[in-house]
C-alpha positions in Angstrom: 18.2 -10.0 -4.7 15.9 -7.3 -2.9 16.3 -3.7 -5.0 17.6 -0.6 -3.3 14.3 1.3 -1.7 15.0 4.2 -4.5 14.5 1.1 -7.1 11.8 0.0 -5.5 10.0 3.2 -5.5 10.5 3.8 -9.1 9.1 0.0 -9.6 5.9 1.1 -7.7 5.7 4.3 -9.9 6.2 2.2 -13.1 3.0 -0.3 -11.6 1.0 3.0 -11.5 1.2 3.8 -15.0 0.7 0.3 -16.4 -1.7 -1.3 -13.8 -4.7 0.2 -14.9 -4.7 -1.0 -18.3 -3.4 -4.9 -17.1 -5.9 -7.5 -18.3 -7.0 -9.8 -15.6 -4.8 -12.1 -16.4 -2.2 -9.9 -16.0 -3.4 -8.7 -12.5 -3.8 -12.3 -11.4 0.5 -13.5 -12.6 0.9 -9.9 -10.9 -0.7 -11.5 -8.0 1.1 -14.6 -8.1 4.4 -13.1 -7.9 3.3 -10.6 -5.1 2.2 -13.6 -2.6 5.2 -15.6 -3.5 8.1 -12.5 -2.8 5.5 -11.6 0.5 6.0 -15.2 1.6 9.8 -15.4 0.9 10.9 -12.1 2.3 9.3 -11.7 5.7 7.2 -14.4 8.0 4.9 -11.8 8.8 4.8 -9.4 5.4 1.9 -11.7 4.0 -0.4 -11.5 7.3 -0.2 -7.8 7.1 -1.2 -7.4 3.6 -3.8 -9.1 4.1 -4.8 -7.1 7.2 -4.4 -4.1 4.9 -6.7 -5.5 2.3 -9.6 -6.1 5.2 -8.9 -2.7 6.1 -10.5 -1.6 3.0 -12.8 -4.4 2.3 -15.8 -2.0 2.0 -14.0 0.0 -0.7 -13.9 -2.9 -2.2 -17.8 -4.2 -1.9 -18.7 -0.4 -2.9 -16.4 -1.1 -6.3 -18.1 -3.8 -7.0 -21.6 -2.9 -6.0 -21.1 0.0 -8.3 -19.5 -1.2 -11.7 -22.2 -4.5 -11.7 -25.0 -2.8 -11.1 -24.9 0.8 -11.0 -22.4 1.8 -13.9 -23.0 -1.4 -16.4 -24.9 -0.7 -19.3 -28.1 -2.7 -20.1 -27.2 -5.5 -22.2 -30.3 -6.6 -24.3 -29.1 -9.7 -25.1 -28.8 -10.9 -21.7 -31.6 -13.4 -20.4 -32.1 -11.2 -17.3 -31.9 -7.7 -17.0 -30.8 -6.7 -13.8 -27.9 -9.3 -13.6 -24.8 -8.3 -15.2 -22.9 -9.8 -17.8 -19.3 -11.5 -17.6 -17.8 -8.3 -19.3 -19.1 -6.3 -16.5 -18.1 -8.8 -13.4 -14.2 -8.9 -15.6 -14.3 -5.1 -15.7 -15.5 -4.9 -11.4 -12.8 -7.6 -11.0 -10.4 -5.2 -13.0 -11.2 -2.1 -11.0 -10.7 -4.0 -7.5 -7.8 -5.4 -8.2 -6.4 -2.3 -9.0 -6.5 -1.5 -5.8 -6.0 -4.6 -4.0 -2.9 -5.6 -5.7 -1.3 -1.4 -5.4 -1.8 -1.6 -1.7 -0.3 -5.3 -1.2 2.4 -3.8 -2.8 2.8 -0.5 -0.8 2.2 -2.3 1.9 5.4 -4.9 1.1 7.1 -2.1 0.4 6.9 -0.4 3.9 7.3 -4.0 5.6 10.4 -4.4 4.5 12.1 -1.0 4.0 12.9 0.6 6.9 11.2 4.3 7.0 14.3 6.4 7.1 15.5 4.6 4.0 12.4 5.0 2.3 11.9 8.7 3.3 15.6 8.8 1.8 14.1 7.2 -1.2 11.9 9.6 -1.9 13.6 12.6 -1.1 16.0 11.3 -4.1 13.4 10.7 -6.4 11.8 14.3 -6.2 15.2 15.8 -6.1 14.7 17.5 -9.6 11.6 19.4 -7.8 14.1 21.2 -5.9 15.0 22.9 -9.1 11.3 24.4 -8.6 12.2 25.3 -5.3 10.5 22.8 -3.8 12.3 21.8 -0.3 12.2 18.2 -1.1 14.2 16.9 1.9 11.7 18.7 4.4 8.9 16.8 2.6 10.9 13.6 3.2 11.4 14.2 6.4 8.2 14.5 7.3 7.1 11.3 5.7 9.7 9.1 8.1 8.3 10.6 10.9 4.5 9.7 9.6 5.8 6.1 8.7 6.9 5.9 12.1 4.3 7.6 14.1 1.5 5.4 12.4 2.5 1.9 13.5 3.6 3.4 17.2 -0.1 5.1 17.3 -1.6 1.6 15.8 0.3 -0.2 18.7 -0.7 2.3 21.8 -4.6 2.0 20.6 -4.5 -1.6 20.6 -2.9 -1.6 24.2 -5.6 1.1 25.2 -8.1 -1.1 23.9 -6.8 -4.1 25.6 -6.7 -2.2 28.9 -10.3 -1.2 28.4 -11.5 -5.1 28.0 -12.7 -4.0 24.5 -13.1 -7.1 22.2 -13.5 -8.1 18.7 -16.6 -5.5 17.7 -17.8 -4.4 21.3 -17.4 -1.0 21.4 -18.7 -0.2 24.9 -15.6 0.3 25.9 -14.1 2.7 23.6 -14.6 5.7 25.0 -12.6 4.3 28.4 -10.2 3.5 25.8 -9.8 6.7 23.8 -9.8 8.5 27.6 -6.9 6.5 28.4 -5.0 7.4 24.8 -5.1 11.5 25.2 -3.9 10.6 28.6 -0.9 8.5 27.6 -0.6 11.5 24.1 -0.2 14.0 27.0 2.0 12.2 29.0 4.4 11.6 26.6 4.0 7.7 26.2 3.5 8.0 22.5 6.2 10.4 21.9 7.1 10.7 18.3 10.5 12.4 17.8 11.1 15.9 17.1 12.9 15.2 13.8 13.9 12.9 11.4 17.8 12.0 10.3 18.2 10.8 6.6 20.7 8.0 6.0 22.7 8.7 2.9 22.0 5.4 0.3 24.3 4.2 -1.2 25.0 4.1 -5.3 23.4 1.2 -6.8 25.4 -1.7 -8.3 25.4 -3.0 -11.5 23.5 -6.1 -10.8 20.7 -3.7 -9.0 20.4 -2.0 -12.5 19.8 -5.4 -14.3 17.4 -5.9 -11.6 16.0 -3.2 -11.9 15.5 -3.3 -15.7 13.8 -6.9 -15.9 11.6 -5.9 -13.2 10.4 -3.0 -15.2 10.4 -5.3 -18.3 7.9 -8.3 -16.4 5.9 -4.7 -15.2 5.0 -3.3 -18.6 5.4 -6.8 -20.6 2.2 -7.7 -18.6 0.6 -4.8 -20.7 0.4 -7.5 -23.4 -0.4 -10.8 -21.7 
């Protein structure tokens, strides 16, 4: 049973809060079950997540560059110096996974919730800002019409850059490329609607609740494995 895109937002909040302090154990059962959903749900939901996670595969080297040699105290017990210890490669495999496993999941999340539905999601979970004054639905819809424009932009600069001969890391041809983008921007062939609509969800069922509650129970039981 997939959960309602408000669930599954509140499940992504819920990972917030208790990823950070997951063991690495913890981070690598999280792991497990992320690949596993990602290869059940959609053919294509585990090839993009991991093109998200080569997107930011430099973040990554920097995170590890920087907690095994640049923030690791000295350890004067170690045979050599200037290699770090096992505590300090667990705590730069912490840290990255951290990120790798929050994006895999935001990106699963936007792979298979449509964006209208999951700008509808969030409008409903900020709701009680509106009590602030806070014009939630505004907000909302400007995220649908973000999750939308950024795939549709992704898709007209791989064309442009397929048009311009451009391959793999050549970028000779980039600026014939980017020439023929502003042109296609200012003739309308990336249009990105004026406005958003957002669909009214429906209540959640009973089983979605139970879902929802042993999903949140395997989040923050992972605090302890």
């Amino acid at each position: 049973m997939r959960l309602p895109p408000v669930f599954r937002l509140v499940a992504l909040l819920a990972l917030g809060a208790a990823l950070f302090r997951y063991s690495l154990s913890a981070q690598l059962c999280l792991a497990a079950v992320l690949g596993i959903l990602a290869a059940s749900w959609e053919s294509t939901s585990l090839a993009q997540a991991f093109r998200a996670l080569r997107r930011i595969r430099w973040l990554l080297l920097s995170l590890a560059v920087i907690y095994l040699f640049v923030a690791p105290e000295p350890d004067p017990t170690a045979r050599w110096g200037i290699l770090p210890g096992w505590s300090d490669v667990e705590l730069a495999l912490r840290r990255a996974g951290v990120l790798v496993l929050l994006v895999c999941t935001v990106e699963l999340i936007r792979q298979t919730t449509p964006a209208p539905e999951l700008a509808a999601a969030v409008a409903l979970c900020l709701s009680p800002l509106a009590w602030l004054g806070v014009d939630t639905e505004r907000f909302s819809r400007r995220v649908a019409l973000t999750l939308e424009a950024v795939p549709r932009t992704a898709d007209a600069v791989a064309q442009a850059a397929g048009r311009a001969g451009i391959k793999g890391r050549d970028l000779s041809g980039w600026s014939v490329a980017a020439a023929e983008l502003v042109r296609e921007i200012e003739t309308g062939a990336t249009h990105t609607p004026p406005q958003a609509d957002l669909p009214g969800l429906p209540r959640p069922k009973a089983a979605e609740w139970l879902a929802l509650a042993v999903v949140l129970a395997g989040l923050f039981g992972l605090l302890w494995v």
